[in-house]
N, C-alpha and C positions, 0 to 999 in steps of 0.2 A: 718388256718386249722380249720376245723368244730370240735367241738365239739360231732356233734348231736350222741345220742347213737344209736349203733346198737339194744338197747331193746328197744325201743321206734321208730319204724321203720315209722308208718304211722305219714303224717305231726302234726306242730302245725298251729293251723287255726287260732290265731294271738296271738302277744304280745302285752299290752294294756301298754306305760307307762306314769304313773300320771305325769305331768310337769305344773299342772296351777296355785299353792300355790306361794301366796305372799312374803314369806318368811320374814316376816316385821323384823326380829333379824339381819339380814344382814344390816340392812341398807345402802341401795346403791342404787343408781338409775339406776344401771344396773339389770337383772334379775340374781337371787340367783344361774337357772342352768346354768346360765354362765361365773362364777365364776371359775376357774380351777384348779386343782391338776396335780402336774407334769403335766405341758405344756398342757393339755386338759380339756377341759370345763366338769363338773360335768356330764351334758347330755350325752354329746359324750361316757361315758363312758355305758353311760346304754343303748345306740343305738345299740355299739357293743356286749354289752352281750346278747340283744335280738336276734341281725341278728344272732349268734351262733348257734343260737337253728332253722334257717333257719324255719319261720314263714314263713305262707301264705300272714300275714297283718302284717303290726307295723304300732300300730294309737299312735301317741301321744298328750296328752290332753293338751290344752296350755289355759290359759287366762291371769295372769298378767302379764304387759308386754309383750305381743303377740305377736307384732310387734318384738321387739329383737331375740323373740325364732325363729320365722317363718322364720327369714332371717337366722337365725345361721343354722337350718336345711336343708334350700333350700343349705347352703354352702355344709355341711356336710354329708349329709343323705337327697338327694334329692328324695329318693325309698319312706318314709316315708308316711303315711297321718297325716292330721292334725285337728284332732275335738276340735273345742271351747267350752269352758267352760267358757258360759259370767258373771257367780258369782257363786264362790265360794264355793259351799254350802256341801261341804264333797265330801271323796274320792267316797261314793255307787253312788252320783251324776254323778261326773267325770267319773266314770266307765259307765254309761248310756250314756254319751252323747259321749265316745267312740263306744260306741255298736248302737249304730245310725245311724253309718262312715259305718257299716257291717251287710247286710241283708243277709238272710237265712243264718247265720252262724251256722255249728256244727262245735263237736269235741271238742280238749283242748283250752282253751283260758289263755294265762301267763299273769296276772298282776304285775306292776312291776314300779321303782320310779325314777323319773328324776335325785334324790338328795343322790343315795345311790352308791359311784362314785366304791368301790373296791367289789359290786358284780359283779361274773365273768359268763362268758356262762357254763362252765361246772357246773358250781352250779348252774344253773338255768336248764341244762341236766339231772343232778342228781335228782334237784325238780320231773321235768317230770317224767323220770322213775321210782321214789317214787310214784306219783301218777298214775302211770297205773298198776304198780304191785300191788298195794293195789287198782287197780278197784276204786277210791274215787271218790267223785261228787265233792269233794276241797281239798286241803291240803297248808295248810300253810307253811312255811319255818320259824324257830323256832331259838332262841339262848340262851343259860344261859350267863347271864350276872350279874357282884357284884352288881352294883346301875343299878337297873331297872327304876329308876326315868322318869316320862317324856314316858315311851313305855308303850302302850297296852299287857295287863298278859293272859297269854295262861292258861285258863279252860282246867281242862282234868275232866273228871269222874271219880265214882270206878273203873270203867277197865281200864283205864289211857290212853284213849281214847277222844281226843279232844272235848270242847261240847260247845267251844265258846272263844271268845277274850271280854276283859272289858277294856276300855282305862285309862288310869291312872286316867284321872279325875272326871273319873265313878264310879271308882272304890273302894271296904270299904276298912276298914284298914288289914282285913284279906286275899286281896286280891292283896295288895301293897305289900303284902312281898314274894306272886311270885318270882320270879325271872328268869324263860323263857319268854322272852318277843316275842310280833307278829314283823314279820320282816317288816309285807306292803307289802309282796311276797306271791303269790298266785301261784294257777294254781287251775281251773274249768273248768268243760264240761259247755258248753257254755249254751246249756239250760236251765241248773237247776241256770246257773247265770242268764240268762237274766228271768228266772221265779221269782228267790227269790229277786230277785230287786225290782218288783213290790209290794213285800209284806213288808219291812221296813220300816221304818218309822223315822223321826229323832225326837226322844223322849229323845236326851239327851240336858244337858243343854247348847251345842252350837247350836242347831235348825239343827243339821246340818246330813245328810245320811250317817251312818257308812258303811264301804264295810264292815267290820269285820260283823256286825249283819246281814251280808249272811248266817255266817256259823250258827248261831242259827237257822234260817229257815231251812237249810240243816238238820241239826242235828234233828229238833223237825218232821221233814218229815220220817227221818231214813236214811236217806242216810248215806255213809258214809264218816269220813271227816280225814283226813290222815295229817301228819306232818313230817318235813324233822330237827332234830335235828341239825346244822351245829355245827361243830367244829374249827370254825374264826369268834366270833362275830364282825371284821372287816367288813363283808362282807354285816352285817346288819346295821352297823351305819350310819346313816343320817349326813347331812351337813345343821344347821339351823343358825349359827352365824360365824363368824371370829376367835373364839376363837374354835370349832370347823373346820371349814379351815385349819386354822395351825396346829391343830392336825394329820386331816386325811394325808393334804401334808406328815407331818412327818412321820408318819406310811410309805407312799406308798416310798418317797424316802428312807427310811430304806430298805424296802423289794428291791428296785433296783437295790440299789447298792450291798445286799448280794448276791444278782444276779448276778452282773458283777465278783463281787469279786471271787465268786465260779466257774466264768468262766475264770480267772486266771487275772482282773485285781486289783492291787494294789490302793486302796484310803488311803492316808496317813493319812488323819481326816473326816473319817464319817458324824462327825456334822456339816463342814463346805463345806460340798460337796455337789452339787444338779446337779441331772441328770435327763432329761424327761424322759418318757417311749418311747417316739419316738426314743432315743439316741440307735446308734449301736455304740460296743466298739470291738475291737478283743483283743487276750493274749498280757501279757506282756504290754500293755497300764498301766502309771503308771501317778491319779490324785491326784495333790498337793493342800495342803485346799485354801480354795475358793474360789475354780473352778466352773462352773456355766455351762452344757453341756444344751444345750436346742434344740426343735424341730428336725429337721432332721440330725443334728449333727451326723457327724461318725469320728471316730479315726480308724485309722490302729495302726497292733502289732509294740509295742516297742516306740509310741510316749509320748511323756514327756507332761501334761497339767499342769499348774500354776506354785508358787501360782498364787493366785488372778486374773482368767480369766474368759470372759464369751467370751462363741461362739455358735451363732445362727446360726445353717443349714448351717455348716461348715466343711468339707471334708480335712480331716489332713490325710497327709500319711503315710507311717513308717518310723519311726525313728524320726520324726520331732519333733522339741524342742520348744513350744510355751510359754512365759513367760511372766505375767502381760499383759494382752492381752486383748482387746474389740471388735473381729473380726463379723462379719454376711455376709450370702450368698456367702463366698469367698471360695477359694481352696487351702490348701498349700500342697505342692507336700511333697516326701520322703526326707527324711533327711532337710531339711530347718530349717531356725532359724528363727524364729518372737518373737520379744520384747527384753527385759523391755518397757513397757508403749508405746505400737503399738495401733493403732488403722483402721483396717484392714473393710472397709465399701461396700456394696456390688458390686459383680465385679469384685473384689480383686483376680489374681490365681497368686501364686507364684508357680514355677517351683524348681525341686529337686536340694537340695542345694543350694537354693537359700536363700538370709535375708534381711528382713524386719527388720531395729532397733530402736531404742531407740526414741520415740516421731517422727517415722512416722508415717505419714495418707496416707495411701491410696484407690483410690477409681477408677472404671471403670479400675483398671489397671493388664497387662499382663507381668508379671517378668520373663522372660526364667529362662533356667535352669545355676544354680551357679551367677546370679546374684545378686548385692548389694544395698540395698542402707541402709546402715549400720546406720543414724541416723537425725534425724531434717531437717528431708524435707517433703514436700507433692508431690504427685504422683498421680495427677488426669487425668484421660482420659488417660493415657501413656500407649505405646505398648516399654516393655526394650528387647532388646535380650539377647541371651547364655552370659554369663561372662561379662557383661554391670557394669560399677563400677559407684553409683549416690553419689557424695560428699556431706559431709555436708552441711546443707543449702539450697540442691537442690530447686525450686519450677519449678513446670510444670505450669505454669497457661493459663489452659484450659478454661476461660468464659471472655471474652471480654464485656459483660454488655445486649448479645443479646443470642448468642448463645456459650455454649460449644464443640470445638475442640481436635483432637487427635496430639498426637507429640508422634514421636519416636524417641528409640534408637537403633542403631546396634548392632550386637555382638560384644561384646571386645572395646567396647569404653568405653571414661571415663569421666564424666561431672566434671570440677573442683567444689571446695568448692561454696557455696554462690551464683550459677549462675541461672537466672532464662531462662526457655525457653517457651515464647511466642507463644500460639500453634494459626495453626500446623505449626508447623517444624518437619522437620526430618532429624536427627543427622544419617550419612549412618555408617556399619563398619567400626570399627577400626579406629573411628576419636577419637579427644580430643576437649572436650571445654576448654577454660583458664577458672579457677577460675575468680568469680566475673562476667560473661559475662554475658550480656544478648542478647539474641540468640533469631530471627527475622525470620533468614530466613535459608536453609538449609545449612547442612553442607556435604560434599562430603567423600568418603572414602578415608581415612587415613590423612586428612586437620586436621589443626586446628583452630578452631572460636575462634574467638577473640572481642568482645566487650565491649572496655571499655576506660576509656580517660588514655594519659597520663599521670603518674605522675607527678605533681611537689611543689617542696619544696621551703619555701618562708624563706630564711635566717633571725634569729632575729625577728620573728615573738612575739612570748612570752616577751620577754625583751618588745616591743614596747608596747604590748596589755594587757599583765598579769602582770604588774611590781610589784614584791613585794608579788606574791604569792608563795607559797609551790614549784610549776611548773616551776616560774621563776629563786628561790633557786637553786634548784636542774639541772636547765639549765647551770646557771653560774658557779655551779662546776665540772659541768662535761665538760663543756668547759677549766677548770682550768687544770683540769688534762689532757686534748688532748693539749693543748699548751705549748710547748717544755720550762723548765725552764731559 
């Protein structure tokens, strides 16, 4: 759903966001905005809060790591442009070599950060409307915050009227104890940006083009320069090391699951619960701690999750009971049972009423409904049908060293304990396999296969071979006692 305000009726003529900082405190060889919070990469989140505001342009400025960011956007946001920034040298920089990507541009222009993952489009709607009702040639987006440490301190004048931003490292000691700091959130009419860019200068002591030293050009011109107090300094915090990461993750799966929860689902431990924001739950969904719901994951009402599960883009129906469970891409229908200690791999759809037990794997396979395969067997490539019973032990073994094969089962049949079946085959209805078989070739309806050598017992075996063991002992008295006194 859009955001965009009704007060703010004519477009925005682009979103510019910063994405080309090194982020050296990360250390990783992967890039910083790709890094993710609740299952989405830092960027993805600031893509979506720009598309809100239904721009005419979203340029995003990439340099380190270029290559990672440009392919993650071609994935995700292929609308996008993409202007390089081949070093470094401050964000008023970055912001120039966006405004490059866009000739004859008017109107508003939102600047805005690759790294700032729980700003939302209506706060950035809100910014807009700030700045058009107050007619402003800028306005920042503002937060009080305890430790301003590390952010840029919001100037206001005697009339309490913004008159500049000082970065922390600029900045004297009577100006460290601010405490509104700059967000790195902007909105400008685009000419008096693309004019006061020219007039800056990197005069501080990294050599480097403050955007912030816009607003001093603005300001000493007369223009006027406008501020959006926010009341979630969440919304302004940055993502610069791992020990931030874990922070912000925290925060956002907080805010989630109070979500689900006020939406009537039950999480028994908060702390040990993680849900993506891609995750849909409906009422009565009830998660057990250390449950792990990720990506496109959905629960229906009244299903039971953990403990100790994790399921990736996983379709659970209602009522279903999933327990110690490592499922991905699979389906489990209504009411069904999966686990203790399943591991459900993609492909996987079990049918309503159906179970999945105790240290199965299954993979490529289709369980009708009400059927079993209740424990320690593997289920690969298998099509089971309605009320199909898979004994312990089962294995389907679908790869012969070349290629992977299907086998099925019919409705209402029953694979003994321990049997393996040799794909493809196919078991028809209402047959049985004997425990222990292994199964070749088809089985017909209502037969039963049987594969497996006679028995036979070798009299006096032990006595001859094991004489004078514990085995032998206990052979010779038990023969004591079967032979008549």
């Amino acid at each position: 759903m859009s955001v965009y305000s009704d007060q703010a009726p004519s477009p925005v003529a682009a979103v510019l966001i910063l994405a080309a900082g090194e982020g050296k405190r990360m250390k990783s060889s992967r890039s910083k905005l790709l890094h993710e919070i609740a299952g989405h990469s830092m960027l993805s989140y600031a893509v979506t809060a720009a598309t809100a505001v239904q721009p005419e342009h979203i340029v995003v400025v990439v340099g380190h790591l270029r290559d990672q960011v440009e392919a993650h956007l071609a994935e995700i946001a292929p609308h996008v442009l993409i202007a390089v920034q081949e070093q470094q040298l401050g964000t008023g920089a970055a912001v120039q070599v966006a405004l490059g990507e866009l000739t004859d541009l008017s109107g508003d222009v939102i600047v805005t950060l690759g790294d700032v993952p729980m700003l939302t489009g209506e706060t950035l709607a809100a910014l807009l409307v700030e700045h058009r009702t107050r007619q402003a040639a800028a306005t920042v987006l503002t937060a009080l915050v305890p430790d301003p440490t590390g952010y840029g301190r919001i100037l206001r004048g005697a009339d309490g009227r913004v008159s500049g931003i000082v970065e922390h490292r600029d900045a004297d000691h009577v100006q460290r104890e601010i405490n509104e700091i700059n967000s790195g959130i902007f909105v400008f009419d685009a000419a008096t940006l693309r004019a006061a860019l020219t007039e800056i200068a990197p005069t501080n002591d990294q050599g480097e083009l403050y955007l912030t030293d816009v607003l001093t050009v603005v300001r000493q011109a007369g223009k006027p320069i406008g501020a959006l107090l926010i009341d979630d300094p969440w919304q302004t915090e940055g993502v610069n090391d791992r020990v931030q990461l874990s922070g912000m993750n925290a925060e956002v799966n907080r805010r989630i699951l109070q979500h689900w929860m006020r939406e009537g689902v039950t999480v028994i431990d908060p702390a040990t619960t993680w849900v993506h924001a891609s995750v849909d739950l409906a009422a009565d969904v009830v998660l057990l701690p250390g449950t792990s719901l990720e990506g496109a994951t959905s629960i229906a009402a009244g299903a039971r999750i953990g403990p100790d599960t994790t399921l990736v883009d996983v379709e659970v129906g209602e009522q279903a009971v999933v327990t110690r469970t490592q499922a991905s891409l699979s389906v489990i229908g209504p009411g069904a049972n999966v686990g203790p200690f399943a591991y459900l791999r993609p492909g996987t759809t079990l049918g309503a009423g159906g179970k999945i037990g105790t240290f199965v794997e299954a993979k490529n396979a289709r369980i009708g409904a009400g059927a079993k395969a209740p424990h320690l067997s593997y289920l690969g490539d298998a099509v089971i049908g309605e009320g199909a019973n898979i004994g312990a032990g089962v294995i389907f073994a679908n790869y012969d060293g070349v290629r992977k094969s299907t086998s099925t089962v019919g409705a209402y049949s029953f694979v003994g304990s321990n049997s393996v079946l040799a794909a493809p085959v196919e078991v028809a209805d209402g047959a049985y396999i004997a425990a222990g078989s292994t199964i070749t070739g088809d089985v017909g309806p209502g037969d039963l296969g049987v594969s497996r050598s006679r028995q036979r017992n070798v009299p006096g075996w032990v006595a001859r071979k094991r004489p004078g063991t514990k085995t032998a002992r206990a052979a010779e008295a038990a023969q004591e006692q079967k032979e008549p006194s």
